[in-house]
C-alpha positions in Angstrom: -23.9 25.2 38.2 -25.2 23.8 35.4 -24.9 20.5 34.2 -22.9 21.2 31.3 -20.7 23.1 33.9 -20.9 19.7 35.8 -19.8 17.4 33.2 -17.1 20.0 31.9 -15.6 20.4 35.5 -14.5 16.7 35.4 -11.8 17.0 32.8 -8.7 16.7 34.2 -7.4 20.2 32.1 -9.4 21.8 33.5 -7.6 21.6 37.3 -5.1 24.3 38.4 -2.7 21.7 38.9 -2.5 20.8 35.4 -1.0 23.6 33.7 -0.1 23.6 29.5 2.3 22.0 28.3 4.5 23.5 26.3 7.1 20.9 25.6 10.3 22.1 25.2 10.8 25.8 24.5 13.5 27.6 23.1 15.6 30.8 25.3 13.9 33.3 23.1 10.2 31.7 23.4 10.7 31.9 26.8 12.2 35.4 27.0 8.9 36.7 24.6 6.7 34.8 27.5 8.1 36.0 30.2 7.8 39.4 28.6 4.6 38.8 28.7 4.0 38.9 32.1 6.7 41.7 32.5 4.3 44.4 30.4 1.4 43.3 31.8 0.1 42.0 28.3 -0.9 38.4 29.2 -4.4 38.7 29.8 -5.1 40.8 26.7 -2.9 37.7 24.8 -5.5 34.8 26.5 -8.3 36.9 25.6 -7.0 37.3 21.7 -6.2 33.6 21.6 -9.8 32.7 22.8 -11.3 35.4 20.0 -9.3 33.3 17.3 -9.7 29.4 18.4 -6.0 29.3 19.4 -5.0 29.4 15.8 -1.1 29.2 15.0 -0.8 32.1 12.5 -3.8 34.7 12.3 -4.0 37.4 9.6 -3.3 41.0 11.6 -5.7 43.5 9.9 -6.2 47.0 11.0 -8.9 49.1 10.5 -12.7 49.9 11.1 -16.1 49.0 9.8 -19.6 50.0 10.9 -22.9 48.5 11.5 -25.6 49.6 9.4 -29.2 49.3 9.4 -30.5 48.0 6.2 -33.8 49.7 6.5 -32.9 52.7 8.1 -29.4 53.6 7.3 -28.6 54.4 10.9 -25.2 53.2 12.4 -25.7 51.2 15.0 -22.2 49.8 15.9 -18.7 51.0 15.3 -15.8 49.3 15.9 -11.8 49.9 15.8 -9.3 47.8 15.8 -7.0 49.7 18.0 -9.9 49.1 20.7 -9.2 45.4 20.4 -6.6 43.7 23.5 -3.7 43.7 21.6 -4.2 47.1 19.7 -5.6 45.1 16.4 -7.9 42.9 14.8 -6.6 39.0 15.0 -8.4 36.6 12.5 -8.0 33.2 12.3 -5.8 32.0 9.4 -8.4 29.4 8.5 -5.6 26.9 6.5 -7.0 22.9 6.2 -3.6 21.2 7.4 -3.2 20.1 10.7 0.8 20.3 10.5 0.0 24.2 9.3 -2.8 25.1 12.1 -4.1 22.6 14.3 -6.7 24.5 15.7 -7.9 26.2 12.2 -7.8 22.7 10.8 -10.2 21.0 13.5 -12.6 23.9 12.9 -12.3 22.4 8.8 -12.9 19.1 9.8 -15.7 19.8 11.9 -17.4 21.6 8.9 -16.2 18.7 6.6 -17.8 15.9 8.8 -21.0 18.3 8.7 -21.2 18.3 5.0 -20.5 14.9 5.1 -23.4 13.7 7.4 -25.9 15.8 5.8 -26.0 14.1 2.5 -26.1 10.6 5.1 -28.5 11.5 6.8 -30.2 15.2 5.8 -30.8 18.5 7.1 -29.3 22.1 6.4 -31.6 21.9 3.1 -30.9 18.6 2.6 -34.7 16.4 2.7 -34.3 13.7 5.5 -35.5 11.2 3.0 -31.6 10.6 1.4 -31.4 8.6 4.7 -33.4 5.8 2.6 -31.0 6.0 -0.8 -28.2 3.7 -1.8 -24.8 4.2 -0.3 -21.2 3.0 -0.8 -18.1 3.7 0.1 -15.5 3.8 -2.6 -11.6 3.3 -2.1 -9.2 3.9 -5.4 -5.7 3.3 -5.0 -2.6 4.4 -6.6 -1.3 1.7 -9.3 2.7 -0.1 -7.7 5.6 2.1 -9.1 7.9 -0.7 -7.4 8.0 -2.4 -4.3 7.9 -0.6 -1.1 8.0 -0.8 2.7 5.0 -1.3 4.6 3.8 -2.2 7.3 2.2 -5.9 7.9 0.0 -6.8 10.8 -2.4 -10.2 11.1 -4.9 -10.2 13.7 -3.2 -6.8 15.2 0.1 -8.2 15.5 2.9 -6.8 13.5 4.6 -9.1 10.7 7.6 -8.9 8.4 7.5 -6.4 6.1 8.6 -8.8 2.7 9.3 -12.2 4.1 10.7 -13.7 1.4 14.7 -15.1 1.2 17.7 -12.6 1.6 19.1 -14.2 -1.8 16.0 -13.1 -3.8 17.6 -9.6 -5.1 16.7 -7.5 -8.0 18.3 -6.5 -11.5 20.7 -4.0 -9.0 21.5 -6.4 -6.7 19.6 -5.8 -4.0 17.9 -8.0 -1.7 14.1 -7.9 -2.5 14.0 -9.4 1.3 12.7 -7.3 4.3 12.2 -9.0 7.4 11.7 -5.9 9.5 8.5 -5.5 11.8 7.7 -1.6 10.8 6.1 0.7 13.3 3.9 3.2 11.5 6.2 6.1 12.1 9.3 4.4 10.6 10.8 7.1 8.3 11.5 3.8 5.8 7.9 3.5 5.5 6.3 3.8 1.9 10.6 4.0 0.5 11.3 1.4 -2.4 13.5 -1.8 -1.5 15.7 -0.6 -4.1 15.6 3.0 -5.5 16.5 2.3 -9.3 13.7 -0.1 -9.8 11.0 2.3 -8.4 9.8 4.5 -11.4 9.6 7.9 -9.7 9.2 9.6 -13.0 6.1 7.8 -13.5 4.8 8.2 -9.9 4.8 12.1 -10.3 3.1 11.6 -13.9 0.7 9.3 -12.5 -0.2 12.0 -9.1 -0.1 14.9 -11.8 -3.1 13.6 -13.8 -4.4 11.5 -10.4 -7.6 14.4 -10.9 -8.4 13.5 -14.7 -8.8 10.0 -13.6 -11.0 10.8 -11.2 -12.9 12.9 -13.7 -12.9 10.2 -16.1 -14.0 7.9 -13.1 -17.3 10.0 -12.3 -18.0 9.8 -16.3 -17.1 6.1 -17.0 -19.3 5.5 -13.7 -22.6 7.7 -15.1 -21.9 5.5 -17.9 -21.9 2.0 -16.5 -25.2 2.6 -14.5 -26.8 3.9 -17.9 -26.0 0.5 -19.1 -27.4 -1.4 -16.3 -30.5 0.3 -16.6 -30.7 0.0 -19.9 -31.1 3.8 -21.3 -28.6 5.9 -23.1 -26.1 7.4 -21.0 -27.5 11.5 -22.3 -30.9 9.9 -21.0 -29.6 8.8 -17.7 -30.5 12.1 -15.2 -33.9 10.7 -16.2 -33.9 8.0 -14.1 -31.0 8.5 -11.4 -28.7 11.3 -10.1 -25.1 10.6 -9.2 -24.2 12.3 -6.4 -20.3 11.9 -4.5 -18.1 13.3 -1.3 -14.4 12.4 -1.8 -11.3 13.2 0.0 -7.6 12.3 -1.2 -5.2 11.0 1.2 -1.9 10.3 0.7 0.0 7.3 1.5 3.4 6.8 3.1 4.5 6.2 -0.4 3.4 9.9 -1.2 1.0 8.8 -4.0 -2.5 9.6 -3.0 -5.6 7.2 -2.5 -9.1 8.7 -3.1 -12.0 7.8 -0.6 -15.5 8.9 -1.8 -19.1 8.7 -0.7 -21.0 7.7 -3.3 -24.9 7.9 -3.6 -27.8 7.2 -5.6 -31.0 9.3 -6.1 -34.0 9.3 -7.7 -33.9 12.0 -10.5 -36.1 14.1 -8.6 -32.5 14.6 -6.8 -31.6 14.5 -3.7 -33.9 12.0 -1.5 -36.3 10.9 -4.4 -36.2 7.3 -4.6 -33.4 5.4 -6.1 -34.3 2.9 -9.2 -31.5 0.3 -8.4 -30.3 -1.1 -5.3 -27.3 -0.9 -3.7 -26.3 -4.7 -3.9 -25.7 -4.4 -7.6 -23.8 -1.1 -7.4 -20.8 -2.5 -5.9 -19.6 -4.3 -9.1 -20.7 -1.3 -11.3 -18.2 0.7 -9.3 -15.3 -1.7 -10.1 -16.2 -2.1 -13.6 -16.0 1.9 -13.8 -13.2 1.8 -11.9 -11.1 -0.3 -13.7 -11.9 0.9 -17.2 -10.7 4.1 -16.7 -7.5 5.1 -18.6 -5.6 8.4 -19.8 -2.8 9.0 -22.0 -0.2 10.9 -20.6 1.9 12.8 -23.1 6.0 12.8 -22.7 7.5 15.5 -21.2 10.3 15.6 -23.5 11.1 13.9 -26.4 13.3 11.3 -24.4 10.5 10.8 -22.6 7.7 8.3 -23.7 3.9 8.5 -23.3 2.1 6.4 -20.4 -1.1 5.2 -20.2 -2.3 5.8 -16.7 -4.8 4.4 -14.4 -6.1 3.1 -11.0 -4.5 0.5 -9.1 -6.2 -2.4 -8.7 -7.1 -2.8 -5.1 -10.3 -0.8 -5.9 -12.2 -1.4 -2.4 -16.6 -0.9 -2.4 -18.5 -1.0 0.7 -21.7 -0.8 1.3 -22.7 1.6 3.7 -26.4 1.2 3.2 -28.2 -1.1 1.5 -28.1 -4.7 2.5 -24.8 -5.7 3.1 -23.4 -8.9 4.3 -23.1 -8.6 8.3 -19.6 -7.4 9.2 -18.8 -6.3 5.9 -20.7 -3.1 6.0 -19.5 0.7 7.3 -21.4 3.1 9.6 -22.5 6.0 8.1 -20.9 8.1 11.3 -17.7 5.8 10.9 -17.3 7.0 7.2 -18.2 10.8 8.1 -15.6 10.3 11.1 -13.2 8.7 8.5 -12.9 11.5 5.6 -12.9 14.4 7.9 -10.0 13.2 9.5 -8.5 13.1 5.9 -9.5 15.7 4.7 -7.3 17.5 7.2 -3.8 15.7 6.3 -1.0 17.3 4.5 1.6 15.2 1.6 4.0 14.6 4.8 6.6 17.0 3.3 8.6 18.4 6.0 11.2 20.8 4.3 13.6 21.1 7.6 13.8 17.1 7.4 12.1 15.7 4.7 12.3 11.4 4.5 14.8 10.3 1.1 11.8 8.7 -1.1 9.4 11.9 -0.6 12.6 14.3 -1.1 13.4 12.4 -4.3 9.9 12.4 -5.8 10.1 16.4 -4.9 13.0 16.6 -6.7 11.2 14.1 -10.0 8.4 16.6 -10.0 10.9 19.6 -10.6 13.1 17.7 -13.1 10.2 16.7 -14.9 9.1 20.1 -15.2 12.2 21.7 -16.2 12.6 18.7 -19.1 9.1 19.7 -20.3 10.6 23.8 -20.8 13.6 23.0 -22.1 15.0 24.6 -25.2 12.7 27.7 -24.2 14.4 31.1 -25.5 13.6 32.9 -22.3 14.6 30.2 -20.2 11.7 29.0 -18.3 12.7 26.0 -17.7 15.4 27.7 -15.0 12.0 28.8 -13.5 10.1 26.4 -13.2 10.3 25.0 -9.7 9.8 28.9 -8.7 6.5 28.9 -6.0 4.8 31.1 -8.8 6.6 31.0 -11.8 6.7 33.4 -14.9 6.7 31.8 -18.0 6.5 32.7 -21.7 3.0 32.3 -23.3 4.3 29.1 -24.9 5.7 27.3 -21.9 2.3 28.2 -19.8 0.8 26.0 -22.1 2.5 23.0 -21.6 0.9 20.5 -19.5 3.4 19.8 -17.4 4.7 24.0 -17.1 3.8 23.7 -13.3 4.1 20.8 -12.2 7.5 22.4 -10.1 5.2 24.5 -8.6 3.6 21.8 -7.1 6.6 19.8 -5.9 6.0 20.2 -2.2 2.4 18.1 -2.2 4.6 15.9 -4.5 2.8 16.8 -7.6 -0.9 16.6 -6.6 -2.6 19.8 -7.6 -6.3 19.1 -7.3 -8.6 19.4 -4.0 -8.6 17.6 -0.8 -12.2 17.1 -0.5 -14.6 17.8 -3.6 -18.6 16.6 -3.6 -20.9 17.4 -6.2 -23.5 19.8 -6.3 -26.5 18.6 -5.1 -24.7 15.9 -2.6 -25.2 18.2 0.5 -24.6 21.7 1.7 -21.5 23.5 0.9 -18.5 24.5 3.3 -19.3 28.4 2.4 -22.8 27.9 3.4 -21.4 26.5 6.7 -19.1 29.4 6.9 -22.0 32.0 6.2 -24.5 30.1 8.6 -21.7 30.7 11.3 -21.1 34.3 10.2 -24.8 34.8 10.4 -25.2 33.4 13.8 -22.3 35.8 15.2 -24.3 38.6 14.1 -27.4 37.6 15.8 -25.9 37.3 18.7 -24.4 40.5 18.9 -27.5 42.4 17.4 -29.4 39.9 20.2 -26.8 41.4 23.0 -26.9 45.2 21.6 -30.4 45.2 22.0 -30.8 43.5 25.1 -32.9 40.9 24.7 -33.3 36.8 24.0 -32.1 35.2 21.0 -35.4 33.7 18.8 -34.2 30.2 18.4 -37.5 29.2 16.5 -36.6 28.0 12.9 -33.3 29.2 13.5 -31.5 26.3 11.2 -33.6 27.5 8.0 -32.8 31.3 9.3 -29.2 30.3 9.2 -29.0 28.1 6.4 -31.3 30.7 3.8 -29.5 31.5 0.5 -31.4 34.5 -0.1 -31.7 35.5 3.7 -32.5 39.1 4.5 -29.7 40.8 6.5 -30.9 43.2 9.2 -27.6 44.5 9.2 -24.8 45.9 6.9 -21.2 46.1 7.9 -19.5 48.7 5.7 -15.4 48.4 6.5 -12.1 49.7 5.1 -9.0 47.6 6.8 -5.3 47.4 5.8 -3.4 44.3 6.0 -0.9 44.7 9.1 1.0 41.1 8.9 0.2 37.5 9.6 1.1 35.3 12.4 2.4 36.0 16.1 4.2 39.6 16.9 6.1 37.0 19.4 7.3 33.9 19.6 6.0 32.5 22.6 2.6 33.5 21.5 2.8 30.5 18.7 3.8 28.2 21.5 1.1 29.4 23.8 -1.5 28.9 20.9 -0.3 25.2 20.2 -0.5 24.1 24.0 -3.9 25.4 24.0 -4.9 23.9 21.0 -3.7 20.8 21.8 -5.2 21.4 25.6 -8.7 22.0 23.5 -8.6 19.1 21.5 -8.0 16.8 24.3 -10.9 18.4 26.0 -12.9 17.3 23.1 -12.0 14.0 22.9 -12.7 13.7 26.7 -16.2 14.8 26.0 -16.6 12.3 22.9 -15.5 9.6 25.4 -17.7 11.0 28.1 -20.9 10.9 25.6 -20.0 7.2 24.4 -20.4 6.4 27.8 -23.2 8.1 29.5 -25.1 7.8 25.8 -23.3 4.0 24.2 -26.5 4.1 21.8 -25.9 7.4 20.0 
């Protein structure tokens, strides 16, 4: 056995006596399982599950592709999908969201934390040297629509949500009071004390354009640092480089805060010396921060324009740099931090959605429909449609689909974004893994030992060689489970693998408390 083998055979999953829990299953999941077992099918199931990571809904394909020799044009591998256990090829469906696909969404996080720590600490391409530049991370909040519930703790311990007097009450009538201790999965969380005081119309506005601020954020920021140096802001790749890694995450209120790695190079790029510490960053930050504005435009003309920007808890650490003691962040703690995030969904669920998210759904749709009004061909009947068709007109209004993005409550830009020359990209991830797959097999088809020597740069080449080809023609067949007790299987073994993972992370904390 060996010691990997060791250490692995300690997890408590891993026992016969602890079988998967699959919670509570419906007859029919049941039936499709036991059905299972009936035709004789289980094994070729376990074995398609393990091919795919356990993910919840793979794409079924059918078809066949060869391998080719680049040099020689000989095929040296043919495969069918009607060979596979199942009678088809299962691929993973590769969605972000953890309430989507858990076990797709870990393999995401995994690669997000990856890109994340190489512009911390190098590698991948990346020079080692970026380990020495100025680093902070960068909070910016959402501005207050109207007061909310939340939940209060002080030194861990919960607190009143608004302690203030029960006769305090609003324009409406209602009590601005709260004295309720909130748990963090109270479905009141992040609702207004009193609906018609919270400006929902704005809200959606303000998440709709939340990715021009950020824009404008980058530029204001390039901006401020030309004038702390002292040269023109056209002059500034000169003397620095600006580079970023930011994920949105939405709040219980359903507005979205942005976190973002932010660090300096020299403008040799990326791990060339950096001309200004990171002590007198953090206040360049703010000043960026809060100078950034945008005029939205009415939707309507009973609508008025709104001059939108960040809210003001604007929140700089320094991560490297010479920060006070206890006031800085790991480098591993933030990597840890926005991969988690970067994984999260707007909270929406459609079979029970909570009142305050359901409402600002329905804003983004009104607001939408208000901006199309008095259309001839009646887009504005269209315009909460999942893709809607619109006149050449309406598809030019700035607000023409914001419907269509009513279910992540108006936010239509990406999850996590970097610049370009921050660290290596997910698709180079995705290719290095590809990559390594087929070196493997062409390793196994030929019998011998895997060459491990430089195998990172191998991997990680832009311009890499192939050795191989894979010609293919395949025909979309369907996407997720052909039964239901397959999804339920996947999910318990998802979950099962996740827990094994977090066993191991506690097991190397211990053995290893230094790394």
């Amino acid at each position: 056995m060996t010691t990997a083998e060791a250490v692995d055979a300690g997890f408590w999953g891993h026992s016969p006596d602890a079988p998967l829990d699959l919670g509570d299953l419906r007859p029919f999941e049941v039936q499709s399982i036991a059905s299972r077992l009936i035709d004789r099918t289980m094994p070729a199931l376990a074995d398609t599950l393990a091919r795919v990571g356990n993910c919840s809904h793979p794409v079924r394909l059918v078809g066949r592709f060869d391998v080719v020799n680049a040099r020689t044009g000989e095929i040296v591998e043919t495969f069918h999908s009607a060979d596979q256990p199942l009678g088809m090829l299962y691929k993973p469906c590769g969605n972000r969201r953890e309430d989507v696909c858990p076990a797709c969404s870990r393999v995401y996080a995994r690669d997000t934390f990856e890109l994340i720590s190489t512009g911390l600490h190098g590698g991948k391409g990346v020079p080692s040297t970026v380990a020495a530049n100025p680093l902070l991370f960068v909070t910016l909040t959402a501005p207050s629509f109207g007061t909310v519930h939340g939940v209060r703790e002080k030194d861990r311990r919960p607190q009143p949500c608004h302690p203030r007097s029960r006769a305090t009450v609003c324009r409406h009538g209602r009590s601005t009071a709260c004295w309720t201790r909130h748990e963090k999965d109270d479905a009141v969380v992040g609702a207004p004390l009193c609906p018609d005081c919270y400006d929902v119309d704005s809200a959606a506005v303000w998440q709709w354009f939340a990715p021009e601020l950020w824009r404008r954020f980058t530029i204001a920021l390039r901006r401020h640092l030309a004038a702390t140096l002292g040269v023109a802001a056209s002059g500034l790749k000169n003397h620095l480089r600006l580079e970023y890694a930011k994920v949105a995450e939405f709040q219980a209120r359903g507005l979205v805060h942005f976190h973002a790695l932010v660090r300096i190079d020299g403008p040799d790029g990326p791990g060339s010396p950096a001309p200004v510490p990171a002590a007198s960053l953090a206040d360049v930050v703010r000043a960026a921060a809060e100078s950034v504005r945008y005029m939205a435009p009415a939707a309507d003309n009973g609508d008025a324009d709104r001059v939108l920007r960040f809210g003001q808890q604007v929140d700089v650490r320094e991560v490297r740099g010479g920060a006070p003691a206890g006031q800085d962040v790991t480098a591993e703690q933030v990597a840890a931090y926005l991969a988690k995030y970067s994984t999260k969904s707007a909270g929406v669920d459609p079979a029970r959605p909570r009142p305050h998210l359901a409402t600002m759904t329905a804003a983004c749709r009104r607001l939408a429909a208000r901006a199309l009004a008095g259309c001839p061909f009646q887009c504005s009947e269209r315009a909460a449609d999942r893709h809607p068709s619109l006149c050449g007109d309406c598809s030019a209004n700035q607000y023409a689909l914001l419907g269509h993005w009513s279910s992540m409550l108006g936010f239509r830009g990406h999850f996590s974004t970097k610049s370009r020359r921050y660290s290596v990209t997910l698709g180079a991830l995705r290719r290095a893994r590809h990559r390594f797959q087929r070196l493997m097999a062409d390793a196994c088809r030929d019998g011998r030992t895997l060459d491990t020597r430089e195998l990172e740069a191998r991997l990680m080449a832009e311009d890499a060689e192939e050795a191989t080809l894979v010609v293919g023609s395949w025909t979309f067949e369907g996407s997720g489970w052909p039964r239901a007790g397959d999804k339920a299987l996947a999910d318990a073994a998802a979950s099962r693998a996740r827990e094994y993972a977090q066993w191991r992370k506690e097991q190397r904390t211990t053995h290893h408390p230094a790394r």
